[in-house]
N, C-alpha and C positions, 0 to 999 in steps of 0.2 A: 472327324471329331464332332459330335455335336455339340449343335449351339443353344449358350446359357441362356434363362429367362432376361437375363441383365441385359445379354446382345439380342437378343430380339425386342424388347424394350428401346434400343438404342436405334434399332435400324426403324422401329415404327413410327419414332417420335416425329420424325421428318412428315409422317403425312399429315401430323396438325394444320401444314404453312397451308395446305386446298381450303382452309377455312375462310383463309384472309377475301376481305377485309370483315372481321368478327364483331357479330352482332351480340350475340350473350353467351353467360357463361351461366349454366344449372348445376347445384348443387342438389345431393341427398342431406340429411339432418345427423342421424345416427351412429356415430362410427367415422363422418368423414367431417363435418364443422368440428365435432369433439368426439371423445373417447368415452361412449358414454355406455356401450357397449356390457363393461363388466358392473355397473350399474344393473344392467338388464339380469345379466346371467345371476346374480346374487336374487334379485328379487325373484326368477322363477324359480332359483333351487333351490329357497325356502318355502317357496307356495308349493314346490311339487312335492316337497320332505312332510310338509304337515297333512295332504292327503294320502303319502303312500303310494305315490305314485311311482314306477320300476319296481316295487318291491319294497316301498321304505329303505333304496339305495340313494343317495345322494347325483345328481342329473350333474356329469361332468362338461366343460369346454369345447369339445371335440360335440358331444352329443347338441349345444346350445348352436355351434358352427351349424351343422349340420339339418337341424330341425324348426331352430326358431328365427336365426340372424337374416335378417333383410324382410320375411314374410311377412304380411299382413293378420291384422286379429283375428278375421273372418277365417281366413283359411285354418290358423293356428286350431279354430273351436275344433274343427272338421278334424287336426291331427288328433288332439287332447284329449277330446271329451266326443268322441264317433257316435254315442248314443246318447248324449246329453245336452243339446244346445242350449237350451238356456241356463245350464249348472258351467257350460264353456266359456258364457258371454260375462256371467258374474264373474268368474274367476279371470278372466281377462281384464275384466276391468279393474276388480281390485288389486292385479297386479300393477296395472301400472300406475295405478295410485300408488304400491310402495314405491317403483320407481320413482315417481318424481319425490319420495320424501329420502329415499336413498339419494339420487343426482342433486338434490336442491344445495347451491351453494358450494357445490362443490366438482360441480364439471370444470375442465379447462379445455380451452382451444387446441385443436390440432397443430402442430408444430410450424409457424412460417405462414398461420392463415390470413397475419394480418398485415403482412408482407403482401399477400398474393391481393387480399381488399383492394389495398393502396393499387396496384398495377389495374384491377378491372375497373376502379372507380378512373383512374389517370386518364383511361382510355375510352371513357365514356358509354361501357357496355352495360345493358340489362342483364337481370341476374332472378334470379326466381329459385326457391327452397321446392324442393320435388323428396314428398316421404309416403310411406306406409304409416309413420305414428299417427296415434290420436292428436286432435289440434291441443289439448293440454301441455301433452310431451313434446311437437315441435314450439310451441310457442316458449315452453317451458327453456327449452335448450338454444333456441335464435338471443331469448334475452340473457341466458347466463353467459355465454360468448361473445356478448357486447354488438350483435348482429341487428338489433331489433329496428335501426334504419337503414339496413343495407338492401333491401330484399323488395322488391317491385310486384313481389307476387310470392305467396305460398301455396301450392298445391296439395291435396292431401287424395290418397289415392281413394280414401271413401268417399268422396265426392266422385270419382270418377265409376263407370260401368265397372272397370276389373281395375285391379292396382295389379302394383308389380308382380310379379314380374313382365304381365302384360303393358305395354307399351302407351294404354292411354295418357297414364300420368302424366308425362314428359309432351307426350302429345297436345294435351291441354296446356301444359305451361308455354308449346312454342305460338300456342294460338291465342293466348292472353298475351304475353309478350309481344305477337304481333312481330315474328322473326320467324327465321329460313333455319330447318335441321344444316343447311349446308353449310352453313354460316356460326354455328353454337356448339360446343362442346360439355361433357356431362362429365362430373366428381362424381364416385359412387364406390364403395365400398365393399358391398354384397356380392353373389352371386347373382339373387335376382334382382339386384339394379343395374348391374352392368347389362344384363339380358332386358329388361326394359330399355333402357338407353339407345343399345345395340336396334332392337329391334323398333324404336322410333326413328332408327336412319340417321342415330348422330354418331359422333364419336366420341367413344367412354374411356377418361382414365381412370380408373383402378387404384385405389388406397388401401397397399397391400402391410395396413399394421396389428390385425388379429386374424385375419382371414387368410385360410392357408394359401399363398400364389398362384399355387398348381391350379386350383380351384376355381381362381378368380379369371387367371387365363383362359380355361377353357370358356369363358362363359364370352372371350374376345371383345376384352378392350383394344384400347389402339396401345397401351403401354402400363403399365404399373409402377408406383412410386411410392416411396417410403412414407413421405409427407410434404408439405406444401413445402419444406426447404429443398425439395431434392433437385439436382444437379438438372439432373432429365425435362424435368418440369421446365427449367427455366431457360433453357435450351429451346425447346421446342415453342416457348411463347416470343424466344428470340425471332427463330425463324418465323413465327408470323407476323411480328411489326417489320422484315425481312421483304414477308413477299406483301406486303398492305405498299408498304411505299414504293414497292417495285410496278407494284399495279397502278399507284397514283403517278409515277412518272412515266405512262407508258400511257393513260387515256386523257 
């Protein structure tokens, strides 16, 4: 019989406890602090309706998954506008000026994020915001979630040589934090942040609440979870205060 994404989910969760003793935990901004996501997709399927873009069709869910969720602006020009770069870089940016008049006041947090706070601050870990957004939209979205003294470090992937799905971002944040990938674990929502994450050498879970699973799996988290209240989650941060005190009564 093959096995559900749910029981390989289950059986991965166990490898968190090789973290202990956990130095940070990395967050993405987009989709996994808040739901901020259909914000996004509203504001390009209006900007892409008023050029005719597809044909003067309307840009569905499935197509936003697929083309725009997790990527960086730079790249986005290159998809959008292939002979146009500076008609790419206006209309990107004046997208996400409506985003933030679309999100303003009206994001909320992801499910149990301030449950999960409470447990990284308990335990006296670093923590660092790792995005694609422009610093407007994460700063935008760190204060609407009540985050804006949580966070020891914001990385943006324009600052770095490549963003995501290349690996610097997270790179940089383990190097400002002044922390071990062996030791940190990464939130990320996307495709290509779970493949930055991955390919910085840490281990990624997977916030499987717009992005299709299947999708999200191949890109090889260590697990995928509904939201920060899920079961799995908190399971897996058991066995690491588990194997932390197993370590400290053994040296």
């Amino acid at each position: 019989m093959a096995t559900s994404i749910g029981e390989i989910s289950m059986e991965r969760s166990s490898t968190l406890a090789r973290l202990a003793p956990l130095q940070a935990v990395l967050f993405d901004i987009d989709g996994t602090l808040c739901d901020s996501d259909p914000f996004h997709y509203l504001a390009f399927r209006e900007m892409l309706l008023e050029i005719g873009y597809n044909g003067g069709v309307p840009v569905d869910e499935e197509w936003f998954v697929k083309t725009i969720s997790g990527k960086h602006n730079d790249d986005l020009v290159s998809v959008l506008f292939p002979n146009d770069h500076e008609r790419g870089v206006k209309f990107l940016d004046d997208k996400e000026a409506l985003f933030r008049r679309l999100a303003k006041e009206q994001l909320k947090p992801q499910n149990g994020l301030y449950k999960l706070r409470k447990w990284i601050e308990a335990h006296g870990l670093k923590r660092a915001a790792v995005t694609n957004a422009p610093r407007a939209n994460a700063e935008l979205c760190i204060n609407q979630v009540g985050l804006a003294d949580f966070f020891d470090a914001l990385i943006l992937g324009s600052d770095c040589k490549h963003a995501k799905p290349y690996p610097d971002p997270y790179l940089k944040a383990l190097e400002v934090l002044n922390v071990s990938k062996d030791h940190t674990f990464v939130f990320e929502d996307s495709v290509s942040g779970i493949k930055a994450g991955v390919a910085a050498g840490m281990s990624v879970i997977g916030l499987a609440n717009r992005n299709p699973s299947q999708l999200l799996m191949e890109a090889k988290p260590v697990f995928l979870i509904k939201d920060y209240e899920d079961p799995k989650l908190w399971a897996a941060l058991e066995e690491i205060d588990k194997m932390s005190a197993t370590r400290k009564t053994t040296t």
